[in-house]
Backbone as CSV, one residue per row, in Angstrom:
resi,resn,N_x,N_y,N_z,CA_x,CA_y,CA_z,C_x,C_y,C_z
1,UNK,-70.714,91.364,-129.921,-69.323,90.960,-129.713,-69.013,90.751,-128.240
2,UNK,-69.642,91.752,-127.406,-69.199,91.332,-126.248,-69.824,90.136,-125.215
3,UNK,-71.094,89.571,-125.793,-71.292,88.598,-125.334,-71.112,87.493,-125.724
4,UNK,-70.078,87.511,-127.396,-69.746,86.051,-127.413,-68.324,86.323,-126.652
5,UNK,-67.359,87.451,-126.383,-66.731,87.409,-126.010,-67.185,86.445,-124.307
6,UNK,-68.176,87.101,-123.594,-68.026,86.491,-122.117,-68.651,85.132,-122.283
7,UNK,-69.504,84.692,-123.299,-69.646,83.650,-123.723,-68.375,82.638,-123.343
8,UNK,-67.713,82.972,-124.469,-66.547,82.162,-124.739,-65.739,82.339,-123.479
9,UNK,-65.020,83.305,-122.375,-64.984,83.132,-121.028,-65.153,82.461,-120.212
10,UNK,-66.964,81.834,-120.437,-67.878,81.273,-119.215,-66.938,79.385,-119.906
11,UNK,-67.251,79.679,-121.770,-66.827,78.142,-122.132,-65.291,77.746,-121.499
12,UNK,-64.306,78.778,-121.772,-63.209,78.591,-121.254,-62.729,78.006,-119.767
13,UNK,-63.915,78.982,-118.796,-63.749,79.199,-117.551,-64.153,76.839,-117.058
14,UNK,-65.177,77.110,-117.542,-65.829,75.318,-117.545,-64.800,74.513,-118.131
15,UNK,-63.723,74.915,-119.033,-63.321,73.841,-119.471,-62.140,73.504,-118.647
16,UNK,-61.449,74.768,-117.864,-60.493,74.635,-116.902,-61.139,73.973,-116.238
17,UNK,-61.899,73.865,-115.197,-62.348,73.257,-114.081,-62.723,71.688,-114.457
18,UNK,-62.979,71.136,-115.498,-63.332,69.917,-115.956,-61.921,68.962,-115.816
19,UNK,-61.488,70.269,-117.068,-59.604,69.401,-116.781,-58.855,69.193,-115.359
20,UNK,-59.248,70.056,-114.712,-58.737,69.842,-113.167,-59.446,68.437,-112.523
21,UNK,-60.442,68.455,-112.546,-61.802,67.233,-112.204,-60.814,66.311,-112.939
22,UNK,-60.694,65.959,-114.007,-60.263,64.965,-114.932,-58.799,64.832,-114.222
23,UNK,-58.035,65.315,-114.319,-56.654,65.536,-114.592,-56.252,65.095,-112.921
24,UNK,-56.868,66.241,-111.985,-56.195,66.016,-110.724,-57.008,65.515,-109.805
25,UNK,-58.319,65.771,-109.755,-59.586,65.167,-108.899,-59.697,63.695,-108.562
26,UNK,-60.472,63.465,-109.994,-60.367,62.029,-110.375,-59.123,60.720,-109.694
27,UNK,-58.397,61.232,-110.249,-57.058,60.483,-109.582,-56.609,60.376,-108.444
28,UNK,-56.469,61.940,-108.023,-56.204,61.249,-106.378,-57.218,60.814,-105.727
29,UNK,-58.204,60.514,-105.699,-59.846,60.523,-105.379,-59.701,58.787,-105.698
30,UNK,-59.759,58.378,-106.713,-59.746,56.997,-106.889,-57.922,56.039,-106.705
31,UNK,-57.011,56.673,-106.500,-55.992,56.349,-106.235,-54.631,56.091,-107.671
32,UNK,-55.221,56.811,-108.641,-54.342,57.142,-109.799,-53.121,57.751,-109.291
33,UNK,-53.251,58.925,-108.651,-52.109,59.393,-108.243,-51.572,59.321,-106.754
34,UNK,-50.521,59.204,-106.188,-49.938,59.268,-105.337,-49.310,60.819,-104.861
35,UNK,-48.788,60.806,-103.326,-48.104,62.000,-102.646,-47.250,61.170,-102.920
36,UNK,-45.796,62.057,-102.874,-44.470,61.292,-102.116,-44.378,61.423,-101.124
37,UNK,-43.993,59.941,-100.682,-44.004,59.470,-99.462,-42.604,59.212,-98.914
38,UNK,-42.078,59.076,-97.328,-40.488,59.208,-96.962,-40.644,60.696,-96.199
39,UNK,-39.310,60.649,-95.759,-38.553,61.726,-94.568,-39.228,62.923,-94.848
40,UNK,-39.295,63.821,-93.735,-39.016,65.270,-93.930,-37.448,65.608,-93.647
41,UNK,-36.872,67.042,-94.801,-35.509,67.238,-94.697,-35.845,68.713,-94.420
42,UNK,-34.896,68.948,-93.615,-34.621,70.667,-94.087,-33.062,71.221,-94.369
43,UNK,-32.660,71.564,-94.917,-31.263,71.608,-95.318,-31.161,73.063,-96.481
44,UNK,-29.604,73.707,-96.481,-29.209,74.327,-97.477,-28.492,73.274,-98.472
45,UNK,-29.227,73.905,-99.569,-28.464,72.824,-101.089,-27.586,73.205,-101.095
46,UNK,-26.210,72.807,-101.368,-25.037,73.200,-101.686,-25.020,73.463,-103.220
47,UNK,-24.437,74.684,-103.487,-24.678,75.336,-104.874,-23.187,75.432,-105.544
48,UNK,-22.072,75.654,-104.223,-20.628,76.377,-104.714,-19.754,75.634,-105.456
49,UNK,-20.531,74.287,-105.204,-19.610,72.945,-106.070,-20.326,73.350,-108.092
50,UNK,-21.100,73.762,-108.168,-21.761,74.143,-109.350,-20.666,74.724,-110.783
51,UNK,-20.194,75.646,-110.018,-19.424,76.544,-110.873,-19.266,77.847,-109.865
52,UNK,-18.403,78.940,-110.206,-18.858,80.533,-109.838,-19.740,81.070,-110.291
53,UNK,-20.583,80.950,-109.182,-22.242,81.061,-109.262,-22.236,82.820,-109.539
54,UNK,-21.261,83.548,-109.293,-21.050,84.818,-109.378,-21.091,85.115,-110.796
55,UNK,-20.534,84.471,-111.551,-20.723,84.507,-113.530,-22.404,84.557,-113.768
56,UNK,-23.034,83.648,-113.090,-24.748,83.687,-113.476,-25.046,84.819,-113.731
57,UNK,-25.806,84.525,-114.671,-26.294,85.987,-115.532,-27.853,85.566,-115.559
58,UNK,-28.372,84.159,-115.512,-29.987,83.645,-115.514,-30.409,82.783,-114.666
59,UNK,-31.604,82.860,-114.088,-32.147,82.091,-112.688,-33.035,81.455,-113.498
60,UNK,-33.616,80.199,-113.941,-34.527,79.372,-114.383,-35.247,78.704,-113.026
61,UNK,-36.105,78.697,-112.148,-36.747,78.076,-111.385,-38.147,77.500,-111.854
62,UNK,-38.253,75.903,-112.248,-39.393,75.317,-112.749,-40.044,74.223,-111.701
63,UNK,-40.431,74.610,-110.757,-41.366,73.643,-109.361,-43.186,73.178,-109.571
64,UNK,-42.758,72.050,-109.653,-44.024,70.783,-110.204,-44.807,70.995,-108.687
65,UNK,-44.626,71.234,-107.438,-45.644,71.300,-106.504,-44.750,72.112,-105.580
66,UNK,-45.314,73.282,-104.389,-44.752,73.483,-103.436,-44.872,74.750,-103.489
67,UNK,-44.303,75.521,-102.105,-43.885,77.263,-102.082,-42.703,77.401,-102.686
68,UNK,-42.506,78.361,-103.519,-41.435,78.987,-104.058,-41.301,80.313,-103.838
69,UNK,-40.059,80.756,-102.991,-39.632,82.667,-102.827,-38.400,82.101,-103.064
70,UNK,-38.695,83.775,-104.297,-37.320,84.135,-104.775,-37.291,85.660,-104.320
71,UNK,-35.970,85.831,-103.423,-35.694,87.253,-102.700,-34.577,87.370,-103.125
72,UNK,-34.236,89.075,-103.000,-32.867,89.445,-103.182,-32.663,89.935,-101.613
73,UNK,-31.401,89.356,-101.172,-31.187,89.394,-99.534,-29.533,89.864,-99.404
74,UNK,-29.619,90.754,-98.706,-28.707,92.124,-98.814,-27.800,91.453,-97.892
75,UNK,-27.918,90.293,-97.476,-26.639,89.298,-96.150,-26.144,88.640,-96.535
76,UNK,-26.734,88.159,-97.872,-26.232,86.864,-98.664,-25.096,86.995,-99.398
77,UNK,-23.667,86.913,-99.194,-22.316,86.598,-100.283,-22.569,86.385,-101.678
78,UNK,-23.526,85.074,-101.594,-23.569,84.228,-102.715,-25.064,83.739,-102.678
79,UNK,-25.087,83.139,-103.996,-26.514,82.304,-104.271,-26.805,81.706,-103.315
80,UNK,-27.970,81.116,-102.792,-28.615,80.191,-101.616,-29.945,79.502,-102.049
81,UNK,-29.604,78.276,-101.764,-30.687,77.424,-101.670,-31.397,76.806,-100.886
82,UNK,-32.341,77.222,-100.049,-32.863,76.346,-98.680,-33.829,75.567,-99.192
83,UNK,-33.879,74.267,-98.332,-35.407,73.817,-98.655,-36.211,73.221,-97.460
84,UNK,-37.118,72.759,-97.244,-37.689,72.176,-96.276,-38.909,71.774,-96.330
85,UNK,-38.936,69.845,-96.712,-40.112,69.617,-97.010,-39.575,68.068,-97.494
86,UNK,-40.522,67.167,-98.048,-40.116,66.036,-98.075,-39.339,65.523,-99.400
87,UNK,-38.685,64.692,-98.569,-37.249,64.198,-99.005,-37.423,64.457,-100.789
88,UNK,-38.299,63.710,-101.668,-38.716,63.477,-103.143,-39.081,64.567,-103.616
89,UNK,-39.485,65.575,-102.677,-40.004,66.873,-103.547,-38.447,67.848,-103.618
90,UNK,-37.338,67.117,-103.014,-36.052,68.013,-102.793,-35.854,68.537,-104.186
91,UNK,-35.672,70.122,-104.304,-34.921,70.714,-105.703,-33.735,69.961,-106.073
92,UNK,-33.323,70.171,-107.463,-31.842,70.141,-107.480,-31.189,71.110,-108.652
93,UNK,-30.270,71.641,-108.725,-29.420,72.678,-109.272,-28.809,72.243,-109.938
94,UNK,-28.579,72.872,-111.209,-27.358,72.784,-112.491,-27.443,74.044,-112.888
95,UNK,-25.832,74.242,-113.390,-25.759,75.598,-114.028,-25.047,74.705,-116.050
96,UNK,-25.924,75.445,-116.254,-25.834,75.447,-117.402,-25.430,76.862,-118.208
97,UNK,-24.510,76.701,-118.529,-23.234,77.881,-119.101,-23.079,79.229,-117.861
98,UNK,-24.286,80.486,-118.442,-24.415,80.930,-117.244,-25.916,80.910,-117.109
99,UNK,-26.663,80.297,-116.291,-27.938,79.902,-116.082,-28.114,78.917,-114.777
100,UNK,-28.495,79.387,-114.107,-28.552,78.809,-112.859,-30.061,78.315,-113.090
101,UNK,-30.231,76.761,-113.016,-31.455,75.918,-113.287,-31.975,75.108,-111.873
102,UNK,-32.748,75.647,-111.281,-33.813,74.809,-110.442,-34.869,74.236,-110.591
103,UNK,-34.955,72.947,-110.416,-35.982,72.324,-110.823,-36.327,70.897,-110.002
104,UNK,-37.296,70.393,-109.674,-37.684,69.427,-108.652,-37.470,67.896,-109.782
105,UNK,-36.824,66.948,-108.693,-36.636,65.796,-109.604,-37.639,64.820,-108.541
106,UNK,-38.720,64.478,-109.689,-39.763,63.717,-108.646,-40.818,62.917,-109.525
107,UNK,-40.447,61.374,-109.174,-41.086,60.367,-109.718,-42.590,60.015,-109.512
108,UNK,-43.216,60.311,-108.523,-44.232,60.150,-108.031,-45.143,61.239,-109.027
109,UNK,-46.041,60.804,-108.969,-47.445,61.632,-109.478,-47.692,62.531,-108.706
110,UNK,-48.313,63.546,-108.744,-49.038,64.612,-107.738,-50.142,64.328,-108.197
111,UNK,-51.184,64.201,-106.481,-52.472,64.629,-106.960,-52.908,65.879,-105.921
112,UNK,-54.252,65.844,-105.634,-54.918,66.453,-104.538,-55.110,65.309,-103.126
113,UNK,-55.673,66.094,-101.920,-55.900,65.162,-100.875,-55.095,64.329,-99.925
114,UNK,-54.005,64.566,-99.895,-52.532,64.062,-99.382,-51.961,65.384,-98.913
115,UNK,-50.905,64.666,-97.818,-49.897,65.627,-96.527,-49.252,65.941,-97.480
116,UNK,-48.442,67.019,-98.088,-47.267,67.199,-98.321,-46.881,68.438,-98.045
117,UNK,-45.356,68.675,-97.841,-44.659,69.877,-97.598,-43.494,69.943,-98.363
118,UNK,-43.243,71.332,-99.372,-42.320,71.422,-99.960,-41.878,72.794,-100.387
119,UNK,-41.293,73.278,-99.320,-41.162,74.948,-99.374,-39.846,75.511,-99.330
120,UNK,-39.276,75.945,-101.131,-37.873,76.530,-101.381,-38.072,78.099,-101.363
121,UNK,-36.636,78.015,-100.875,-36.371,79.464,-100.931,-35.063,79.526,-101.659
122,UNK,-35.004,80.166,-102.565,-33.920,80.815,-103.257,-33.493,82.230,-102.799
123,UNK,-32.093,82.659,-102.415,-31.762,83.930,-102.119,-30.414,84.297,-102.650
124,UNK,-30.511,85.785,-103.350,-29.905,86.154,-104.132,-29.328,87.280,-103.988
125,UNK,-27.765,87.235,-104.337,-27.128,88.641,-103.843,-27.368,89.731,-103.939
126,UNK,-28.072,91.100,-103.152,-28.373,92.254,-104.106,-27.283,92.859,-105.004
127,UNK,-25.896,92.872,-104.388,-25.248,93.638,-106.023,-24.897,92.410,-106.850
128,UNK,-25.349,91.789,-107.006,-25.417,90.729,-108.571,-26.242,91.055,-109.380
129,UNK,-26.338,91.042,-110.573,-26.541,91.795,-111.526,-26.873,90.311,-112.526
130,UNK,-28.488,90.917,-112.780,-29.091,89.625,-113.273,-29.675,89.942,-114.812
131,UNK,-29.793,89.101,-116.028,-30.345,89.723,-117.189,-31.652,89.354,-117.553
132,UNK,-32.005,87.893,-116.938,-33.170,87.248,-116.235,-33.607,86.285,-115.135
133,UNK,-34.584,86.925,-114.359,-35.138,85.633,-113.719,-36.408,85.078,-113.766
134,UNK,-36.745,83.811,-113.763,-37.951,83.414,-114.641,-38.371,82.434,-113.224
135,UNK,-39.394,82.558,-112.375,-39.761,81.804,-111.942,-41.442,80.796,-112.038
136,UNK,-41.556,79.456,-112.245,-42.351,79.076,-112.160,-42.982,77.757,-111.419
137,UNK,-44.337,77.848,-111.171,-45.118,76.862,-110.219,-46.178,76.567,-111.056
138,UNK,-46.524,74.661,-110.788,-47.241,74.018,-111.267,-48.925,74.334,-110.693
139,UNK,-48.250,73.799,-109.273,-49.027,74.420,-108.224,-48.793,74.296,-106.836
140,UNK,-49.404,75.387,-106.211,-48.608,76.032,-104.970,-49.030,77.292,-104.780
141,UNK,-47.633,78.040,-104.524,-47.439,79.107,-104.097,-46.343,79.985,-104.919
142,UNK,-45.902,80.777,-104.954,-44.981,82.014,-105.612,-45.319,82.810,-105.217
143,UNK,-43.699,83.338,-104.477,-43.686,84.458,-103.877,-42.153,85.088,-104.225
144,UNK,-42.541,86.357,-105.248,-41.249,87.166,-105.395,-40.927,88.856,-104.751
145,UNK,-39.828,88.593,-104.712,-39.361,89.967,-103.232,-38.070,90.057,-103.941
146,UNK,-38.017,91.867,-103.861,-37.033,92.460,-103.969,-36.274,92.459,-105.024
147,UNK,-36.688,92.024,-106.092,-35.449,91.472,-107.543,-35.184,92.560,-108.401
148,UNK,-34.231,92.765,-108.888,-33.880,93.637,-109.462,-32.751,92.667,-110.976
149,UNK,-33.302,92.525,-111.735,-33.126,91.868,-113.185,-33.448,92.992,-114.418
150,UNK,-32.772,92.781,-115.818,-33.375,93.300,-116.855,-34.632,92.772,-117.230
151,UNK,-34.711,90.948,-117.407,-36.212,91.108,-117.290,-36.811,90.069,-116.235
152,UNK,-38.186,89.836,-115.555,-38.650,89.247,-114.657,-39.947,88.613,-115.252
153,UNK,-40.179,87.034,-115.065,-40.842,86.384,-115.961,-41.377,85.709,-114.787
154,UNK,-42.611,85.284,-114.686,-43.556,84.628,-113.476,-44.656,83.468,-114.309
155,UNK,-44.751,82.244,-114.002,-45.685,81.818,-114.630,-46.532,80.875,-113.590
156,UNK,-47.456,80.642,-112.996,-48.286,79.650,-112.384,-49.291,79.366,-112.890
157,UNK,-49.395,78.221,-112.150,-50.694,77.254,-112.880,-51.923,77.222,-111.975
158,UNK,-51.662,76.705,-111.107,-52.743,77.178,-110.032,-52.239,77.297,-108.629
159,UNK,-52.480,78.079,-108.110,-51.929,78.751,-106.720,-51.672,80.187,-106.979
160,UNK,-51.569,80.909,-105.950,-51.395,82.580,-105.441,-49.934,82.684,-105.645
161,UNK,-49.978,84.105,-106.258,-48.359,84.685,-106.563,-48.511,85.848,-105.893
162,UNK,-47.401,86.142,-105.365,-47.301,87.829,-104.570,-46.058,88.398,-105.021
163,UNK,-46.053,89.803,-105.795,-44.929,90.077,-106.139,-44.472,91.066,-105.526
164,UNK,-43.332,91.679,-104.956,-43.623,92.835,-104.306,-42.241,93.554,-104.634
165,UNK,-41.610,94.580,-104.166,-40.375,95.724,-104.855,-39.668,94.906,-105.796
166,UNK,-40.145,94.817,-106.923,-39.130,94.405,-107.979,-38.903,95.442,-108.759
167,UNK,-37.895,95.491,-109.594,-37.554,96.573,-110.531,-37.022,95.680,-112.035
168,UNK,-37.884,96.289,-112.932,-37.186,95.391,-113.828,-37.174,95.978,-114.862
169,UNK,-36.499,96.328,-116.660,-37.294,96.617,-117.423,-38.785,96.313,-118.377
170,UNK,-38.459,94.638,-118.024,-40.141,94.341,-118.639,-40.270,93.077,-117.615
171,UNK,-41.268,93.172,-117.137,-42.034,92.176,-116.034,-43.114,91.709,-116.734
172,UNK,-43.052,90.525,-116.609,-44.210,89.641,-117.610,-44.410,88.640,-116.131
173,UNK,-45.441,88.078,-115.907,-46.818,87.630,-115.178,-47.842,87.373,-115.714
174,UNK,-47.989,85.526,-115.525,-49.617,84.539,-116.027,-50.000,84.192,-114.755
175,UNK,-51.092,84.052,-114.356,-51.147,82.795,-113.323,-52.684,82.693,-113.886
176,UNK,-52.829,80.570,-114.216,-54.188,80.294,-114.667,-55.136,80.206,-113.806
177,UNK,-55.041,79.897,-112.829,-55.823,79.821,-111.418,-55.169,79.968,-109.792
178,UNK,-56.130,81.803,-109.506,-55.510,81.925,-108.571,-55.213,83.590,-108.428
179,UNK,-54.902,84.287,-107.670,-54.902,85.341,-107.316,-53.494,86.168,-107.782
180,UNK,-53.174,87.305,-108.312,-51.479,87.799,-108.981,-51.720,89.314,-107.978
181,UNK,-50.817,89.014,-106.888,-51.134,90.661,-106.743,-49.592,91.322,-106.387
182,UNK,-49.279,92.651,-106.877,-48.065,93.342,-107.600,-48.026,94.598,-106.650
183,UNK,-47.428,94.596,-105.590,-47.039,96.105,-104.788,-45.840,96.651,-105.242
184,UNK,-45.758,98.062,-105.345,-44.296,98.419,-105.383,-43.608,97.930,-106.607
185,UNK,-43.891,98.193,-107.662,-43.058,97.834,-108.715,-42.516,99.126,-109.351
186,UNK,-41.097,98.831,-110.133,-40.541,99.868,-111.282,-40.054,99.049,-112.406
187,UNK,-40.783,99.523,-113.720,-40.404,99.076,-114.564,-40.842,99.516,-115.972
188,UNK,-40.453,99.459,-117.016,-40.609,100.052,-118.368,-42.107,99.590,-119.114
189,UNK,-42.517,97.728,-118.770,-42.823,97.411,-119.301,-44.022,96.414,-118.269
190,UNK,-45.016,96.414,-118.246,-45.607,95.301,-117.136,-46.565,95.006,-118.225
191,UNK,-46.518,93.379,-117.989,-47.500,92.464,-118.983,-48.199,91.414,-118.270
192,UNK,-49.270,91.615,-117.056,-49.692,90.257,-116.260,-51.435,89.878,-116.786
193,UNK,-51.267,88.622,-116.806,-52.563,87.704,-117.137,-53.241,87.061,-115.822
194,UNK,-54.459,87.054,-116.011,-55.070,86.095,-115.082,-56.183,85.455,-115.963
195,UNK,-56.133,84.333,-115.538,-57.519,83.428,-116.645,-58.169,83.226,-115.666
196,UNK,-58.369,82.889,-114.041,-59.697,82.662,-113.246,-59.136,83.336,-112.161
197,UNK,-59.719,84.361,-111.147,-58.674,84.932,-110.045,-58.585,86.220,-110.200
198,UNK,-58.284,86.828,-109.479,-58.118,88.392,-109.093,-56.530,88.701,-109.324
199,UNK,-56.688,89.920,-109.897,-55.330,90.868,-109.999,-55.290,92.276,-109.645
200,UNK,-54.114,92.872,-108.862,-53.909,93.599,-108.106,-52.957,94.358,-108.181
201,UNK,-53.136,95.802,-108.625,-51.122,96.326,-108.515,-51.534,97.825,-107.577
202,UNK,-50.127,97.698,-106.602,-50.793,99.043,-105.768,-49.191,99.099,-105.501
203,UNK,-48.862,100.919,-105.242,-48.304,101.556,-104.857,-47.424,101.394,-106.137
204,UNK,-47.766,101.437,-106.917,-47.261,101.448,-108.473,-47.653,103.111,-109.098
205,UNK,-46.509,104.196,-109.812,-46.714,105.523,-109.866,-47.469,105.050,-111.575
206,UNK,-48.820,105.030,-111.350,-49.596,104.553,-112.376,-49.348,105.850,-113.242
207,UNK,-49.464,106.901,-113.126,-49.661,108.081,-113.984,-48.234,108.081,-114.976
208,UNK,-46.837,107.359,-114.598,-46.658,107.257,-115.345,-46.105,106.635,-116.555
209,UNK,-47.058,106.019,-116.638,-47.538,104.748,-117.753,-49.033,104.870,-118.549
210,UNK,-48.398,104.101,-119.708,-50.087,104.430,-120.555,-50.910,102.976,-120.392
211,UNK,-51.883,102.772,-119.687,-52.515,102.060,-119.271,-53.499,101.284,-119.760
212,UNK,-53.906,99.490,-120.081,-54.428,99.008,-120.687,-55.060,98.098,-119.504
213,UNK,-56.486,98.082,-119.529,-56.920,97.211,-118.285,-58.005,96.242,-119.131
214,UNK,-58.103,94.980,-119.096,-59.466,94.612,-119.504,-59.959,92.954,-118.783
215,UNK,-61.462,92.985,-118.544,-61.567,92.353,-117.882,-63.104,91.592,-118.504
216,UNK,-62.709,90.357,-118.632,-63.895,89.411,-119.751,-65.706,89.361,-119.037
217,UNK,-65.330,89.343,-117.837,-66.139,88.457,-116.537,-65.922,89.056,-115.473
218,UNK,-66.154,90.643,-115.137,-66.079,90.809,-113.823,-65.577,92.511,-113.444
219,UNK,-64.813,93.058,-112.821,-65.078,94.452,-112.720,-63.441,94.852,-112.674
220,UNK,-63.386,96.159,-113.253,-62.163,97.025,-112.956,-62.089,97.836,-112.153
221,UNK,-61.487,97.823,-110.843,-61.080,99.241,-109.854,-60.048,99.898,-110.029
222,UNK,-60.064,100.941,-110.228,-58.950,102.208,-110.492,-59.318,103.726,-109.644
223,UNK,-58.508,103.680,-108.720,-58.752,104.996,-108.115,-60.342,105.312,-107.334
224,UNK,-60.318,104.346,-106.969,-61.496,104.431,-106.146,-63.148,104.635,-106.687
225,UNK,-63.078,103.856,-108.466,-63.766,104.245,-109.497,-64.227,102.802,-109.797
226,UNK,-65.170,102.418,-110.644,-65.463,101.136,-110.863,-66.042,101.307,-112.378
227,UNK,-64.993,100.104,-112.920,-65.454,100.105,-114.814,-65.879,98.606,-115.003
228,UNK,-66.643,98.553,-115.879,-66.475,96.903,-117.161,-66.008,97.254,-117.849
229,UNK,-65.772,95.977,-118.589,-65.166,95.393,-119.730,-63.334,96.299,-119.855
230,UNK,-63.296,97.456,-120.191,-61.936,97.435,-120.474,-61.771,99.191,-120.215
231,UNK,-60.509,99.533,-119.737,-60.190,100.986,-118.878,-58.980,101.346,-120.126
232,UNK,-58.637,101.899,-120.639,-57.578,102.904,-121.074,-56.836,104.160,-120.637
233,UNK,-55.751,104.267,-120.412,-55.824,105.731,-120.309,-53.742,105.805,-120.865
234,UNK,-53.662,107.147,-121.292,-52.413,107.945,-121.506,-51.755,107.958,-120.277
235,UNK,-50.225,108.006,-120.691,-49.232,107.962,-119.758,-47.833,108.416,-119.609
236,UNK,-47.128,108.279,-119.510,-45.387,108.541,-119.715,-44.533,107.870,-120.567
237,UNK,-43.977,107.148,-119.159,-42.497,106.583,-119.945,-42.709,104.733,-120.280
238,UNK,-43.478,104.649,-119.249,-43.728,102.550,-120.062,-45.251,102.433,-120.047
239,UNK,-45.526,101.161,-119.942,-46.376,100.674,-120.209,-47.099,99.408,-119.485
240,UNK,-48.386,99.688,-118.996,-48.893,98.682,-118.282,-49.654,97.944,-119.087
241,UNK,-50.089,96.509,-119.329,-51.207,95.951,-119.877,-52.053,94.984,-118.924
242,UNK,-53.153,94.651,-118.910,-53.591,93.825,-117.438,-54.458,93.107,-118.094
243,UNK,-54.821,92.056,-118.395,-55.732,91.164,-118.679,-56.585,90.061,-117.326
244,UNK,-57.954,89.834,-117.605,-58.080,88.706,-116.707,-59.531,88.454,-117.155
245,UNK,-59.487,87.423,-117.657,-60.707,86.667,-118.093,-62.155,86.342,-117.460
246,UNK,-61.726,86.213,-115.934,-63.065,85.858,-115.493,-62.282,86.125,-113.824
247,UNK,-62.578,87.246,-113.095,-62.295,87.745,-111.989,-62.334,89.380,-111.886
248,UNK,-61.420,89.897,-111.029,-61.457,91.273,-111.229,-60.290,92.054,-110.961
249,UNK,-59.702,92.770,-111.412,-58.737,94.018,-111.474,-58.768,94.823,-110.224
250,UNK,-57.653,95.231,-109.727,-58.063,96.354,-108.680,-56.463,97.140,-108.578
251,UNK,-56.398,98.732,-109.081,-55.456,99.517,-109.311,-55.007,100.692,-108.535
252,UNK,-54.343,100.663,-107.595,-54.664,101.617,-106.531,-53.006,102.122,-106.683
253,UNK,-52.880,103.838,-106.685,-51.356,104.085,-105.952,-50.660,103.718,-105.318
């Protein structure tokens, strides 16, 4: 079992990298896809024309290329939107009932091999009081700081995520290609994936949580200890689960 399991890993692991070749290689390489091209801007989005952004109860952030941080910033009145990067990759905002929606409006293709710059920052009041925030990248970057939500949802496709003092009751985290690493968290419930890439949670009070680690293709560190295939152990009050297909785990206080 366990070697059709890493079997099927190694098939998985090949079939990502083909689709990338196919999908994003290929194209910008032979001229299928284009960068967007035009100005660099840097500017705050204006948000206050939206609605009372103070009613938001949900942050939806969905970015097709670029850096994305979402912080909670203890100066900030109100919601904030910065951006800085070229003109076509600019976000744009709708609130939908209470749901605050970011998302990039952009005609051009993305490929590989081209200039581009496109780096938002979202900043968010600390006493606002959130029920979710869901941020995601196509590919890029993600970087979350300081959030404090009922629940916290992360998804990337390929690029590095860094999560660091969030508090949430259930924190859920994918990233398909690319590195997830988690300092300083509190929360009831932690659920993060990695399919190619390393994962990381430190200064997290592991003892108390009941702990699920497993790893298809590669090694588990816990406490200065080294396992395969999959770690268990008893715990308290929530619950950790850690998956990662083909990379390695590393679990430190």
């Amino acid at each position: 079992m366990k070697k059709y399991t890493a079997t099927l890993s190694i098939i998985t692991s090949i079939c990502i990298v083909i689709g990338l070749i196919i999908h994003v290689a290929i194209p910008a390489t032979f001229g299928g896809w284009s960068w967007p091209k035009g100005k660099e801007v840097k500017e705050n989005i204006e948000l206050s024309g939206q609605s009372d952004l103070r009613d938001v109860e949900k942050i939806e952030c969905d970015i097709d290329v670029g850096s994305l941080m979402i912080v909670m910033d203890s100066r900030a009145d109100n919601i904030l939107l910065e951006y800085e990067g070229r003109q076509k990759l600019r976000p744009k905002a709708e609130v939908d009932e209470n749901t605050l929606i970011i998302s990039q409006e952009n005609e051009s293709k993305i490929g590989l091999g081209g200039n581009f710059k496109a780096e938002i920052v979202l900043r968010i009041p600390s006493d606002q009081d959130f029920d979710l925030i869901y941020g995601s990248v196509d590919a890029g970057e993600l970087d979350i700081r300081n959030l404090k939500a009922e629940t916290i949802e992360i998804d990337m496709s390929a690029g590095d995520v860094d999560v660091e003092d969030c508090q949430a009751k259930e924190i859920k985290a994918e990233c398909d290609m690319g590195d997830l690493d988690m300092d300083n968290m509190k929360f009831d419930k932690l659920t993060a994936k990695v399919d190619m890439g390393n994962l990381s949670l430190n200064h997290t009070d592991i003892e108390d949580y009941e702990l699920s680690a497993k790893v298809d293709l590669g090694n588990i560190s816990f406490e200065g200890n080294e396992y395969t295939g999959e770690l268990n152990r008893d715990g308290g009050r929530g619950t950790i689960s850690l998956k990662v297909n083909m990379g390695d785990i590393d679990i430190n206080d």
